[in-house]
VOBA-1610 file (N, C-alpha, C; in pm, whole numbers, padded with zeros to 5 digits, always signed):
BEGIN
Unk-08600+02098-00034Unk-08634+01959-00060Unk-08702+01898+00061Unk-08813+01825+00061Unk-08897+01760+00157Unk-08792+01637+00193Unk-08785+01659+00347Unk-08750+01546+00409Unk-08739+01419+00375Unk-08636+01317+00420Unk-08665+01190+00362Unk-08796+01093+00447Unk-08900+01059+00394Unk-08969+00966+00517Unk-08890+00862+00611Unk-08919+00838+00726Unk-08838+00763+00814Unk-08816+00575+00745Unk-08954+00570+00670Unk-08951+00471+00565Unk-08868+00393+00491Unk-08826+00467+00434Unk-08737+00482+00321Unk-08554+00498+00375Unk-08497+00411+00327Unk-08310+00394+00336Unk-08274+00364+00249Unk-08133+00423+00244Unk-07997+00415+00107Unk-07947+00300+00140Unk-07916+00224+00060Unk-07825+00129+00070Unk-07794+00086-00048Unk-07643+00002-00054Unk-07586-00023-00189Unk-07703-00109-00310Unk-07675-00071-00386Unk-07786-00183-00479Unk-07732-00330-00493Unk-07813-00430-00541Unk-07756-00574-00513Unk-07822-00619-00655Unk-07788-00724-00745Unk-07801-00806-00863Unk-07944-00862-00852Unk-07970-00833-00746Unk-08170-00857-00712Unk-08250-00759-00743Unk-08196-00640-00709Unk-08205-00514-00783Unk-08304-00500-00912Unk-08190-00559-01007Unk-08192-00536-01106Unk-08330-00513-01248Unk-08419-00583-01197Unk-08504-00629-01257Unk-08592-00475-01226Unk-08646-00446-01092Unk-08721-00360-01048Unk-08647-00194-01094Unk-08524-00248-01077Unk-08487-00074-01158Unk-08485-00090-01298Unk-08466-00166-01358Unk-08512-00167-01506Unk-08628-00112-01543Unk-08770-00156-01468Unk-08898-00186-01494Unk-08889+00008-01434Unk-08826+00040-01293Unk-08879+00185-01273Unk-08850+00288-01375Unk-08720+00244-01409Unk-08652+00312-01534Unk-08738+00365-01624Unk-08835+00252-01695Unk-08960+00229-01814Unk-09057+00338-01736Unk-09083+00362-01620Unk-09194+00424-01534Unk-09203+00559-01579Unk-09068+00588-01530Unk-08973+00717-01495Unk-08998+00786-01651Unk-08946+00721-01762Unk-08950+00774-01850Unk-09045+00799-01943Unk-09170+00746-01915Unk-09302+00742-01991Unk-09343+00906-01966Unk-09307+00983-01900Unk-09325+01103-01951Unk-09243+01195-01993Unk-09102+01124-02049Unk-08997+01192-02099Unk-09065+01195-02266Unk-09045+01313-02315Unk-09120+01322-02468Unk-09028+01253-02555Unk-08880+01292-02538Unk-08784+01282-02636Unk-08805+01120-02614Unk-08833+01031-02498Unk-08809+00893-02519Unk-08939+00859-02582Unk-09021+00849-02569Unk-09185+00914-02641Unk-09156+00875-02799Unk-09071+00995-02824Unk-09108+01016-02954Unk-09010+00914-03017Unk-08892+00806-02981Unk-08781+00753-03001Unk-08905+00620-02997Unk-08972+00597-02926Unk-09048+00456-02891Unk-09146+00462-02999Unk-09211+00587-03050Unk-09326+00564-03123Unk-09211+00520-03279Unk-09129+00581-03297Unk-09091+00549-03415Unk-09003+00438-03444Unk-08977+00411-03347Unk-08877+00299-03362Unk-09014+00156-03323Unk-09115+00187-03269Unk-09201+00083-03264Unk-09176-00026-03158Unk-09079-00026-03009Unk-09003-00046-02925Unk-09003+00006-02817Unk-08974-00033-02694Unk-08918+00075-02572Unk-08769+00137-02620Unk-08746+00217-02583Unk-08555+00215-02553Unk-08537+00114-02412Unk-08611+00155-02358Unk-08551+00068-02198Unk-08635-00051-02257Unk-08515-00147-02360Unk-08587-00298-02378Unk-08461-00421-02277Unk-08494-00492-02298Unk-08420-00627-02214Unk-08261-00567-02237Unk-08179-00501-02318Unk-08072-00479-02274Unk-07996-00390-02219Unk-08156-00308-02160Unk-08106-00218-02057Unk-08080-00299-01870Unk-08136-00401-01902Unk-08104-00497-01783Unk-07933-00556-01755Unk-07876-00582-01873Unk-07760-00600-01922Unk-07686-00494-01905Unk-07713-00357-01912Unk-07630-00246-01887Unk-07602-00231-01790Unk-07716-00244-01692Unk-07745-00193-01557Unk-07650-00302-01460Unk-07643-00452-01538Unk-07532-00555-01458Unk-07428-00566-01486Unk-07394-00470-01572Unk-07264-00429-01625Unk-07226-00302-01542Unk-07307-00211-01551Unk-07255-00100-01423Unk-07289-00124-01272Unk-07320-00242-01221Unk-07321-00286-01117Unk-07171-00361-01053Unk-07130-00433-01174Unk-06998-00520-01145Unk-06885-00394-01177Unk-06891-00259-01239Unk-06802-00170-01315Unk-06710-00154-01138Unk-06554-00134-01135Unk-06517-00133-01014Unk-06535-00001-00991Unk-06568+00124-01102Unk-06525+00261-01068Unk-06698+00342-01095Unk-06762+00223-01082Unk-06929+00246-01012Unk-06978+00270-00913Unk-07089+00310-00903Unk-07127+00314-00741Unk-07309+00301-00761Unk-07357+00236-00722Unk-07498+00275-00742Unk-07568+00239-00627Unk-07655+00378-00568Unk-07737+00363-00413Unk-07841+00376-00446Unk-07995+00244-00397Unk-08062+00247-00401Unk-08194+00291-00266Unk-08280+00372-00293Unk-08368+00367-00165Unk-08495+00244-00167Unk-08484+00245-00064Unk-08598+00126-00057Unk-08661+00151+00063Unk-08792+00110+00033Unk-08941+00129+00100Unk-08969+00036+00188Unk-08977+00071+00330Unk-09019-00034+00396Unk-09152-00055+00397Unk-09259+00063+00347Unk-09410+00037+00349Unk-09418-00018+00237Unk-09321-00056+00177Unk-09380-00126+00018Unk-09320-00325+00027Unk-09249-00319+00175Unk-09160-00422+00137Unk-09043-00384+00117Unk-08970-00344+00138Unk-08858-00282+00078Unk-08815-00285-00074Unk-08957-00220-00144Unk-08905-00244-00266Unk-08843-00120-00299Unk-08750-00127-00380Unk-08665-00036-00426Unk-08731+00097-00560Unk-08745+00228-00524Unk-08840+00360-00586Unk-08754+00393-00593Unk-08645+00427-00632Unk-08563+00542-00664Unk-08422+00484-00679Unk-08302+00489-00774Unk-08094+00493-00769Unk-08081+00570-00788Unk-07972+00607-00786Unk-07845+00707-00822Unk-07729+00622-00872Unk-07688+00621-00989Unk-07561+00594-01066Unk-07485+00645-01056Unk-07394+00660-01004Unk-07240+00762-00989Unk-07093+00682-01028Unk-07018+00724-01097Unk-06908+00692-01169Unk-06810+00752-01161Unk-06664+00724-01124Unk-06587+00799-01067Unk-06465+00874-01205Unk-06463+00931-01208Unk-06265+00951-01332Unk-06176+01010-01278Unk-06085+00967-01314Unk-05970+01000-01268Unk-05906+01019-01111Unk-05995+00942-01035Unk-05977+00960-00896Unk-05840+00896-00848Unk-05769+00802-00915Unk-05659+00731-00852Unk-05562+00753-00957Unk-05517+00881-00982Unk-05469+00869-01109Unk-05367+01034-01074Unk-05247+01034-01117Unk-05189+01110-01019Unk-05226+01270-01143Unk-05265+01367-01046Unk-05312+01458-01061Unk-05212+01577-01135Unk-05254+01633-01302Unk-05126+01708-01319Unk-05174+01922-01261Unk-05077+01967-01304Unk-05126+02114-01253Unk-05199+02175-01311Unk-05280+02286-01265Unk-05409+02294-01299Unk-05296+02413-01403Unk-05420+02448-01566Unk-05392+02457-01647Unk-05419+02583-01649Unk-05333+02742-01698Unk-05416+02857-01699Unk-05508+02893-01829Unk-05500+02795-01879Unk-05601+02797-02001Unk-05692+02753-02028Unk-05800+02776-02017Unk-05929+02758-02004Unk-05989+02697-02171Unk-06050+02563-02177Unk-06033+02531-02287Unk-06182+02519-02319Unk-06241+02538-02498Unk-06331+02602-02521Unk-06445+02537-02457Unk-06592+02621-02483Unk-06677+02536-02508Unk-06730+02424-02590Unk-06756+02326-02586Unk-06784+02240-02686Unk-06917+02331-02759Unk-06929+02310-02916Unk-06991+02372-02985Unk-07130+02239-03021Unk-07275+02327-03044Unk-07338+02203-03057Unk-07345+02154-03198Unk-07354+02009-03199Unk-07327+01945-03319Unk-07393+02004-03448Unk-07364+01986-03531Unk-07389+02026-03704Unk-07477+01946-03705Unk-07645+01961-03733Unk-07780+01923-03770Unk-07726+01876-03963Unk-07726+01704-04020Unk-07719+01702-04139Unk-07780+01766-04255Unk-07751+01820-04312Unk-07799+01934-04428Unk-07851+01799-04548Unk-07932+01883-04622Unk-08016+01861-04735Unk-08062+01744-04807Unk-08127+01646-04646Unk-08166+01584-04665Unk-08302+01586-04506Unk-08378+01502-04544Unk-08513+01457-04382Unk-08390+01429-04285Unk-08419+01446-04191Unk-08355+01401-04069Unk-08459+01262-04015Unk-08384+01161-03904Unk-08436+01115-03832Unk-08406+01094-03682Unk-08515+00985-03634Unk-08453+00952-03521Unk-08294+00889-03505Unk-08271+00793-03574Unk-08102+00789-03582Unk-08038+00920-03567Unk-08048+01000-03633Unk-07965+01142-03659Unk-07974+01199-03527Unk-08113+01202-03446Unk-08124+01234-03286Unk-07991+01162-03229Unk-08029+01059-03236Unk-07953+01006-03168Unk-07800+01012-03195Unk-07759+00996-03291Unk-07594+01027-03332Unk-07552+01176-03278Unk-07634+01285-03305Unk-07605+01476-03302Unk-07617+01423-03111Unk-07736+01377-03038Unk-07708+01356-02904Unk-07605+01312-02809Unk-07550+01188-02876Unk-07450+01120-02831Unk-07316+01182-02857Unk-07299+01284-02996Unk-07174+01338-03035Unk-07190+01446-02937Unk-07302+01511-02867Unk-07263+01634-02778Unk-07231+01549-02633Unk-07262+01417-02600Unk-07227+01392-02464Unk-07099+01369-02485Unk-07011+01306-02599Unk-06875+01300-02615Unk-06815+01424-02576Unk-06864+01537-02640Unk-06802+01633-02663Unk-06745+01738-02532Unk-06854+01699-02438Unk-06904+01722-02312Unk-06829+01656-02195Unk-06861+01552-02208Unk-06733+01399-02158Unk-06595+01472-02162Unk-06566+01494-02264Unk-06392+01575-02299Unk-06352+01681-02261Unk-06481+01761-02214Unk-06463+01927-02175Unk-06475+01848-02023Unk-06603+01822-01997Unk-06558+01820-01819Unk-06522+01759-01739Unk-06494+01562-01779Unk-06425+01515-01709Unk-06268+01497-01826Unk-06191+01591-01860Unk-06081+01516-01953Unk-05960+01428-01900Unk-05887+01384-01937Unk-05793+01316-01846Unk-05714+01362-01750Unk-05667+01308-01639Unk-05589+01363-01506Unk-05682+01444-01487Unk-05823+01526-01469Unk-05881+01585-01421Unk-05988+01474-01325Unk-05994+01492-01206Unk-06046+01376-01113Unk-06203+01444-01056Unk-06300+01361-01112Unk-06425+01387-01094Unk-06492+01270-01105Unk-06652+01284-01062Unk-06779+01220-01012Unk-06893+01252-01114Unk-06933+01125-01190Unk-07063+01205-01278Unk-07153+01084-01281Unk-07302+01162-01245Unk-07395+01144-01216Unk-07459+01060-01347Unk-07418+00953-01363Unk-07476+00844-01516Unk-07657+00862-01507Unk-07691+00879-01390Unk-07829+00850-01389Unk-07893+00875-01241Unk-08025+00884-01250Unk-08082+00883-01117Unk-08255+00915-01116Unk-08316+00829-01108Unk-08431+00778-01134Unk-08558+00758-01004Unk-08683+00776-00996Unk-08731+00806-00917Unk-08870+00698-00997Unk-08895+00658-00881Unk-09058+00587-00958Unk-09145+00686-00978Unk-09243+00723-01077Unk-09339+00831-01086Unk-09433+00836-00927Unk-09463+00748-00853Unk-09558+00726-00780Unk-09492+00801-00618Unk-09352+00827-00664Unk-09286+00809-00538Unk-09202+00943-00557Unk-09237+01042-00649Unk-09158+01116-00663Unk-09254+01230-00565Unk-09125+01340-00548Unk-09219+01445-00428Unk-09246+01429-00285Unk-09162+01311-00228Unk-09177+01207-00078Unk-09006+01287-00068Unk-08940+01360-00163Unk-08798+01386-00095Unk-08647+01265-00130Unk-08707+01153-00223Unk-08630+01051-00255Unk-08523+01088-00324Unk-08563+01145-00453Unk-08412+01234-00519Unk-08378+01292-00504Unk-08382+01407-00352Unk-08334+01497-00336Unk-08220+01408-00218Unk-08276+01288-00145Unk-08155+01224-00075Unk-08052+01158-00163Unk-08106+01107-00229Unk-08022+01068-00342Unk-07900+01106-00406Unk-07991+01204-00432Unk-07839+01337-00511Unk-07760+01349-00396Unk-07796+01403-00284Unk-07732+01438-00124Unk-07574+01351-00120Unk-07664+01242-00087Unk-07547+01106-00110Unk-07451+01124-00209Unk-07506+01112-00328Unk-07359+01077-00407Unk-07268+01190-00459Unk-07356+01357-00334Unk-07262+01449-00367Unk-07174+01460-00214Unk-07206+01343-00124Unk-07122+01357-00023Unk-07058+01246-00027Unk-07070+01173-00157Unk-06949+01076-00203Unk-06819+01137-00291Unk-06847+01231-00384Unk-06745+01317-00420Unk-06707+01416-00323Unk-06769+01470-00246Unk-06697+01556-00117Unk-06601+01444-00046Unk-06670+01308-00068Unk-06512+01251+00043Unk-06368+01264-00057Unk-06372+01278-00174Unk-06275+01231-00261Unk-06212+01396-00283Unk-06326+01513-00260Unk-06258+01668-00258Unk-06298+01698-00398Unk-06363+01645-00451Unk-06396+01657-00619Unk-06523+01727-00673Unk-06562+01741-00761Unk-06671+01790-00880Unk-06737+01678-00897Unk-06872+01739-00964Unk-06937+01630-01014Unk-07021+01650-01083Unk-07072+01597-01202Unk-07167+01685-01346Unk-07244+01558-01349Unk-07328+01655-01455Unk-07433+01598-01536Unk-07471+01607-01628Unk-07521+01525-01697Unk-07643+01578-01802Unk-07745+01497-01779Unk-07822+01617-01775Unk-07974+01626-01735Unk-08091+01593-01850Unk-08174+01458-01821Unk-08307+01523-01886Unk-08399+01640-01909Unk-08467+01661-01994Unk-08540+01790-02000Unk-08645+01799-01825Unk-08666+01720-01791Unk-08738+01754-01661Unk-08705+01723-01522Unk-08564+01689-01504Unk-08477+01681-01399Unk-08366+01858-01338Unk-08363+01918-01466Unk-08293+02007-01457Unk-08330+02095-01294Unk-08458+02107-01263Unk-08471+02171-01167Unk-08405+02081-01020Unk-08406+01967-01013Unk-08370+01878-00916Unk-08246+01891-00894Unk-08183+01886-01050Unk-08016+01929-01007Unk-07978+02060-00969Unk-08038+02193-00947Unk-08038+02308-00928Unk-08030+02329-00753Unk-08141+02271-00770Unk-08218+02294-00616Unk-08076+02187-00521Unk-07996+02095-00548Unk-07916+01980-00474Unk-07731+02083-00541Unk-07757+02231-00579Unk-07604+02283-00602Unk-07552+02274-00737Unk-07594+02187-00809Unk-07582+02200-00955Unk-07566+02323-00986Unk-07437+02357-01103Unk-07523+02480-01202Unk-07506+02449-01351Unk-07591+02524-01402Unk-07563+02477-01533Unk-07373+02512-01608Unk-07342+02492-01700Unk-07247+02525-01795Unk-07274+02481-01887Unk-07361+02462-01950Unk-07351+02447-02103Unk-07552+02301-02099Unk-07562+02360-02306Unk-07672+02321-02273Unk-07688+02207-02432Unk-07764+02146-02477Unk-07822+02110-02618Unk-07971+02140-02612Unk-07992+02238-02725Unk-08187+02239-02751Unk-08173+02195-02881Unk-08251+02074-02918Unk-08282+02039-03059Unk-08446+02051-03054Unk-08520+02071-03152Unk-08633+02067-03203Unk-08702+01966-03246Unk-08773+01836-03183Unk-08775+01719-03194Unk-08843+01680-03315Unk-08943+01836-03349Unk-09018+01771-03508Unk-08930+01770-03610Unk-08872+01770-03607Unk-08714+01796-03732Unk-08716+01610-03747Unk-08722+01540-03637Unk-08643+01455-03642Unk-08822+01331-03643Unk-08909+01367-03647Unk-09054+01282-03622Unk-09096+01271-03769Unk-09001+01281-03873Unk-09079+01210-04021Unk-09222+01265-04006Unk-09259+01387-03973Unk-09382+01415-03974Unk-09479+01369-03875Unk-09428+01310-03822Unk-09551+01222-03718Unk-09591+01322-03597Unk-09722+01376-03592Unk-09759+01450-03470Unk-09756+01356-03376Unk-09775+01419-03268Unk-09775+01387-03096Unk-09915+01323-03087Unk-09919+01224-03058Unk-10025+01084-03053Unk-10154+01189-02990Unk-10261+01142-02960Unk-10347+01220-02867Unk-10319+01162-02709Unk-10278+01039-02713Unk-10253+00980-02610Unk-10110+01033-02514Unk-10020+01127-02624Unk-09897+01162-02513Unk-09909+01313-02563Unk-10013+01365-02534Unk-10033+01538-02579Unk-10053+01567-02408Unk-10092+01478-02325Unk-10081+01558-02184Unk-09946+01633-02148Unk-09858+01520-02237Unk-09682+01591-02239Unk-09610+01715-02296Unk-09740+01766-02397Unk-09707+01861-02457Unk-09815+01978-02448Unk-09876+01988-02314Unk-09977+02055-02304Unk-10086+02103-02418Unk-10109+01934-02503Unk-10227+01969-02566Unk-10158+01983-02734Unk-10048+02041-02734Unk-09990+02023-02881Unk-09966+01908-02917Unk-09984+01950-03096Unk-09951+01810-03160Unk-09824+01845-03230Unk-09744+01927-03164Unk-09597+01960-03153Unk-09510+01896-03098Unk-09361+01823-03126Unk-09267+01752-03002Unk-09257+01865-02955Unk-09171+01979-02986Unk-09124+02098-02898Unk-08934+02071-02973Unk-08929+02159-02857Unk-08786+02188-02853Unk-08736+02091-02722Unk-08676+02008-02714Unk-08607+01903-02622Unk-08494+01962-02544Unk-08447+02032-02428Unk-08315+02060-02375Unk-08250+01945-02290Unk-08128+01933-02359Unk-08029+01846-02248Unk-07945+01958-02177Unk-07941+01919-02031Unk-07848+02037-01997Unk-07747+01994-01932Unk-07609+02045-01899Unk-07493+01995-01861Unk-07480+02097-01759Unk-07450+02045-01629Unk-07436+02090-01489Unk-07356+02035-01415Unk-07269+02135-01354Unk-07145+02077-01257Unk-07193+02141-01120Unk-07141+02064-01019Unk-07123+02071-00926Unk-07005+02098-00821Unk-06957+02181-00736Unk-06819+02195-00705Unk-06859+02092-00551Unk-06702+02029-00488Unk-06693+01991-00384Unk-06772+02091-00250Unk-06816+02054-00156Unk-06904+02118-00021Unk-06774+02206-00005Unk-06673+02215+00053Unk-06576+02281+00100Unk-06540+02444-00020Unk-06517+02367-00193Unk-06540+02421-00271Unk-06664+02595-00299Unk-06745+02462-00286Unk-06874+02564-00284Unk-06912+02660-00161Unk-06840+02643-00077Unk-06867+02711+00024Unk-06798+02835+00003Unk-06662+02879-00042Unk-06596+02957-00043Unk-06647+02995-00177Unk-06709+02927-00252Unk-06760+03025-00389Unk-06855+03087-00388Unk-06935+03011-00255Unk-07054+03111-00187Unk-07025+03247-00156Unk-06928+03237-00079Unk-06887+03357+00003Unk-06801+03413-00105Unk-06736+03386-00230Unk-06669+03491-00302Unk-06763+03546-00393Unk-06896+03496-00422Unk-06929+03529-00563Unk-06913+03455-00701Unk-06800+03358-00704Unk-06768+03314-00801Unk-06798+03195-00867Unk-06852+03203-00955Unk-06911+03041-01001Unk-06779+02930-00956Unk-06857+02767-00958Unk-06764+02677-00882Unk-06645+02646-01033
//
């Protein structure tokens, strides 16, 4: 990962914030397909005015954390957060279990009828539940990565790679884990910062596009097809620095 510029500092995010990470949010995701294809049909952003409301809701959350970098050649305007959310950290810890409990299975695609974007969205949200329950479940004390966002203009300067840094040497203070789920084009970022995968969702986005090809205007996203593709969400944990160190040296996944 490229250095951080001398520029650029972490510091907590503030309710002033708010507005400019909303708007990077919208940036960030204009070349995400799956949000793409959710905006053309729904005729809308997803990141509309009550993603501003979310974002001041996980700002005031007490078991939040969100670090923003900010630019001193820009003004200190704020290019890049990290959302981090804590479970089970104050919560008295029971013994670890010798039973290893399953994988979550991916959701049942509705039979014998069109699918839509709703249906994306319900089969999506039922695998982050499902996911939620397998890796942070209760009395198990972990750190997960809600989000972490980079302005397009500003990505490749080394910003999300400090980013991640941080809020994985915020769960190293606590001795803990810390997951994700990943957009389809973040997965390498979490790799390269100790991530590994465990588990994944690929859905096939034309299933769910009522027929509608890929605009000509967002085919740079699909190298030229008038195909969505196949969409992967991927789910990646992270073990504590101390953790991972000794799983280095044994061989053994964290």
């Amino acid at each position: 990962m490229p250095p951080l510029p001398p520029s650029i500092t972490l510091t907590g995010a503030k309710s002033d914030d708010i507005e400019t990470m909303h708007e990077l949010t919208r940036s960030a995701f204009e070349t995400d397909i799956h949000t793409q294809l959710k905006e053309l049909v729904k005729g809308q952003p997803v990141f509309d005015e009550s993603n501003k409301t979310h974002l001041h809701t996980l700002l005031a959350h007490p078991r939040v954390e969100i670090t923003v970098a900010r630019d001193a050649e820009q003004g200190d305007r704020v290019v890049g957060f990290v959302i981090m959310s804590r479970r089970n950290i104050d919560v008295p810890r029971p013994a670890p279990s010798l039973k290893l409990p399953s994988l979550p299975a991916p959701p049942d695609l509705p039979a014998h009828r069109p699918l839509t974007v709703a249906d994306l969205e319900v089969l999506t949200n039922a695998s982050m539940a499902a996911w939620e329950d397998y890796l942070s479940p209760a009395g198990s004390p972990c750190w997960v990565v809600i989000g972490l966002t980079v302005h397009p203009a500003d990505q490749g300067r080394g910003v999300g790679g400090a980013l991640l840094r941080r809020a994985l040497a915020r769960a190293d203070e606590d001795g803990v884990y810390t997951w994700v789920q990943t957009s389809m084009g973040s997965r390498g970022h979490y790799a390269a910062a100790g991530f590994r995968e465990v588990g994944r969702l690929e859905l096939d986005l034309d299933l769910f596009a009522g027929g509608r090809e890929v605009p000509e205007a967002l085919r740079r996203l699909t190298a030229g097809s008038a195909s969505w593709g196949t969409y992967v969400w991927t789910y990646m944990r992270a073990a504590p620095a101390a953790a991972a160190y000794s799983s280095s040296s044994s061989g053994d996944d964290p």
